[in-house]
C-alpha positions as CSV (number, residue, x, y, z in Angstrom):
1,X,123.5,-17.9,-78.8
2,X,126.4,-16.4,-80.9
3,X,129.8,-17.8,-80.0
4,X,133.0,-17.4,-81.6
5,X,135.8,-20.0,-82.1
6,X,138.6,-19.3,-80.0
7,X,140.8,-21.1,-82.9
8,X,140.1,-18.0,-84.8
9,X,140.2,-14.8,-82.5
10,X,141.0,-12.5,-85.3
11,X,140.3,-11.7,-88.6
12,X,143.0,-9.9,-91.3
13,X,141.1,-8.2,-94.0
14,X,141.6,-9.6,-97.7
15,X,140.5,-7.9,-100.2
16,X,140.7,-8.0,-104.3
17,X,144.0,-6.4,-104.4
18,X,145.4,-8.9,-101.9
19,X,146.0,-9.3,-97.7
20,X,145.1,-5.7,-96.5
21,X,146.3,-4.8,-92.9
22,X,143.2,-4.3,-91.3
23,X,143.1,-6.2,-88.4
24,X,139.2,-7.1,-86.3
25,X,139.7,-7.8,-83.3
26,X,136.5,-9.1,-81.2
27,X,135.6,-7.5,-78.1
28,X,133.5,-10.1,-76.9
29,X,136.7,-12.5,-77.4
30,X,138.9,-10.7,-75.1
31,X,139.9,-10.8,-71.3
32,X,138.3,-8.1,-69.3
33,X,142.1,-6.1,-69.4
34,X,142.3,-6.4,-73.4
35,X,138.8,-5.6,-73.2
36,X,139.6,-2.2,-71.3
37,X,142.5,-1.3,-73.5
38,X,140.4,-1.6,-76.7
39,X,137.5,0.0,-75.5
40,X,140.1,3.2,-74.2
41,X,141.2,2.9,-77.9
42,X,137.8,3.2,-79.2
43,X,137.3,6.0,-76.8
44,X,139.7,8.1,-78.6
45,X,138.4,7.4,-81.9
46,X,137.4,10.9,-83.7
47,X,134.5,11.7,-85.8
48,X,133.3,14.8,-87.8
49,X,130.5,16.5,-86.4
50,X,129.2,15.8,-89.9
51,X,129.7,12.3,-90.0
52,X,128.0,11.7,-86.2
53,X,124.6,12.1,-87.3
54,X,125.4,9.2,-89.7
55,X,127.6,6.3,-86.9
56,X,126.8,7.5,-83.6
57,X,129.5,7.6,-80.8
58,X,131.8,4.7,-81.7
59,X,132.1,4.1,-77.6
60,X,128.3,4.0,-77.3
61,X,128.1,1.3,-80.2
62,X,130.9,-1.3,-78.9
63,X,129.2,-1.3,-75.0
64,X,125.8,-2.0,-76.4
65,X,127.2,-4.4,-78.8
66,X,128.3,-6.1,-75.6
67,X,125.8,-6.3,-73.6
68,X,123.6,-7.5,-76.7
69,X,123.8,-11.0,-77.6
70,X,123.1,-10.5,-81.3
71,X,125.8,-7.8,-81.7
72,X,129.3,-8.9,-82.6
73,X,131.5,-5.9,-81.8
74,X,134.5,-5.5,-83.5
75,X,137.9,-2.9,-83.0
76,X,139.6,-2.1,-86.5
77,X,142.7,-2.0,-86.3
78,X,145.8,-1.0,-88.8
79,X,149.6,-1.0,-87.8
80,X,148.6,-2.3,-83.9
81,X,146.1,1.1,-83.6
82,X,142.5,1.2,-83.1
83,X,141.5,3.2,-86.5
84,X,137.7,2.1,-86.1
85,X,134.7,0.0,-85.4
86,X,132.0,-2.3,-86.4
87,X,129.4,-4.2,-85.5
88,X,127.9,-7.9,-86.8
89,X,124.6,-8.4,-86.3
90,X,122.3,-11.8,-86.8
91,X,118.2,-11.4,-86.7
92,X,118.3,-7.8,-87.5
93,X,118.4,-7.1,-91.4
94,X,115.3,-5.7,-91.6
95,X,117.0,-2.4,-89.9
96,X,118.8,-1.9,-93.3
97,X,115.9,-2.0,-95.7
98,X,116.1,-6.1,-96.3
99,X,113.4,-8.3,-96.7
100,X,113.8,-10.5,-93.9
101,X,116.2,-10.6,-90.7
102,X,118.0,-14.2,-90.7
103,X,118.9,-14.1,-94.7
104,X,121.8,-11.5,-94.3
105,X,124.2,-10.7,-91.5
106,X,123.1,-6.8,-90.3
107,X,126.7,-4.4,-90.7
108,X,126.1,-1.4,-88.3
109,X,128.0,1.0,-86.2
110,X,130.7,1.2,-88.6
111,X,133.2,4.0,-88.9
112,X,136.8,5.1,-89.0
113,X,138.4,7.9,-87.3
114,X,139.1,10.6,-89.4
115,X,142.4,10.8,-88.8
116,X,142.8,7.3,-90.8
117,X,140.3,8.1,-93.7
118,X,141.5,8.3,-97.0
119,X,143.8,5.6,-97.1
120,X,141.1,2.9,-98.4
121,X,140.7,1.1,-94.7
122,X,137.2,1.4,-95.0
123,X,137.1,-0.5,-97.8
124,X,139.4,-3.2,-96.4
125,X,137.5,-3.5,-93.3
126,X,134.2,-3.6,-94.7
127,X,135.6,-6.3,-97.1
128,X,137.3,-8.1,-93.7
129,X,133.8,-7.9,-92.0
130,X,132.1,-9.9,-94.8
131,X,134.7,-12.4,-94.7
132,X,134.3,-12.9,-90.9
133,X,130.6,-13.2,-91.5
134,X,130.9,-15.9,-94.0
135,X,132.8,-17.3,-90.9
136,X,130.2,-17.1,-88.3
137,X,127.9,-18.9,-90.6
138,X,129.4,-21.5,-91.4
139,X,130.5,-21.8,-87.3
140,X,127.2,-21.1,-86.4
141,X,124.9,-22.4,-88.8
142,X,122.8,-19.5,-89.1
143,X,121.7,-20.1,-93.3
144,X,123.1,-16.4,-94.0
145,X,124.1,-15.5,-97.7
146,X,125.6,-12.0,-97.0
147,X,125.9,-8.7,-95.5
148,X,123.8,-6.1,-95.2
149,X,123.9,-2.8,-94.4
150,X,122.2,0.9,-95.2
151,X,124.2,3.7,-95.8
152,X,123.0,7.5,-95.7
153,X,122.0,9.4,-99.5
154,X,124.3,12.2,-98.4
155,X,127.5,9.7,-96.9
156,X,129.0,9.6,-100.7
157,X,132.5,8.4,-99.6
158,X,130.3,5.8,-97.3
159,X,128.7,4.4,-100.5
160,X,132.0,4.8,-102.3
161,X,134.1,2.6,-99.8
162,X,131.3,-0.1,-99.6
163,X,130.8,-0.9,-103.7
164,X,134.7,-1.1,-103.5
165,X,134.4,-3.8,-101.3
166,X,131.8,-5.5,-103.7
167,X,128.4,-4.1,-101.6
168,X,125.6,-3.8,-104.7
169,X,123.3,-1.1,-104.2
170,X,120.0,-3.0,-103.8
171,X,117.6,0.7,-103.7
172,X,116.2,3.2,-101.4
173,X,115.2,2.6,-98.0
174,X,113.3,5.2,-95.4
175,X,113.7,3.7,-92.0
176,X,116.3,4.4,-89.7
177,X,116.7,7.6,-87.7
178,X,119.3,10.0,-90.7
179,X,117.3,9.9,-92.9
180,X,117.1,8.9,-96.8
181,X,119.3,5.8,-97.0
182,X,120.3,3.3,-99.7
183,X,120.8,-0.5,-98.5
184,X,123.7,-2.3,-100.1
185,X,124.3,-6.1,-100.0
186,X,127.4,-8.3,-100.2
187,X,126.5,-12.0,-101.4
188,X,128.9,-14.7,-99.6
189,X,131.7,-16.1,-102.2
């Protein structure tokens, strides 16, 4: 069973260029009132019709990410406001093109509002999530040695965001439901 160390609620993302202010906070962490608010956050959260085929309703992903015990659903937050989502998964690599499930932490569901894009949080969240994976692991014991995740051929700025945070570009991969994909992984420091 996943389980988080209350010591540690939230995670500041730190990237290369020094202590970002991106801000996860864990839903599955939170009272059932902080729990509302964030998910009313989330609810406001605006995506391109272009960029739903590619993350999904960011609402949609943080409820099934609770009721899932392998999902770890995260707000993003900058400045004290919800500016996006992601989710950590354990046991489900495989679903970005890896070779096994338990080697890598799965990234999925992940997205920022387009009102906040632009201003490289993307890149310090994805860079936040891989540090708060390294976390879990060595919490949970669970042998990872990164993250994973697959990205879509025609989501440049996606792909763009995910090298800067240090994802390599490990090839093709044809599964998922949008599409032509590449999967990228992130090695633990």
């Amino acid at each position: 069973m996943l389980e988080y160390d209350s010591g540690e609620a939230f995670s500041i993302g730190k990237n290369q260029f020094g202590w970002g202010d991106v801000w996860l906070i864990p839903l599955k962490m939170l009272d059932d009132d902080s729990r509302a608010i964030q998910l009313g956050a989330v609810a406001e959260l605006a995506v391109e019709d272009g960029q739903r085929r590619f993350v999904g309703d960011p609402l949609r992903m943080m409820l099934t990410g609770l009721e899932e015990e392998s999902r770890l659903p995260y707000v993003i937050e900058s400045g004290g406001v919800a500016v996006g989502v992601l989710t950590l998964q354990s046991g489900a690599a495989r679903l970005a093109g890896w070779g096994d499930d338990d080697s890598a932490w799965l990234l999925r569901g992940f997205l920022i509002d387009t009102a906040s894009q632009g201003r490289g949080l993307g890149t310090r969240a994805a860079d936040a999530a891989v540090d708060e994976a390294r976390k879990l692991t060595a919490r949970l014991g669970g042998g990872q040695i990164g993250v994973v995740l697959s990205v879509n051929e025609l989501n440049p700025a996606g792909q763009a965001a995910y090298a800067k945070a240090g994802f390599v570009d490990e090839g093709p991969y044809l599964g998922g439901n949008s599409g032509p994909q590449r999967t990228m992984f992130r090695a633990f420091e």
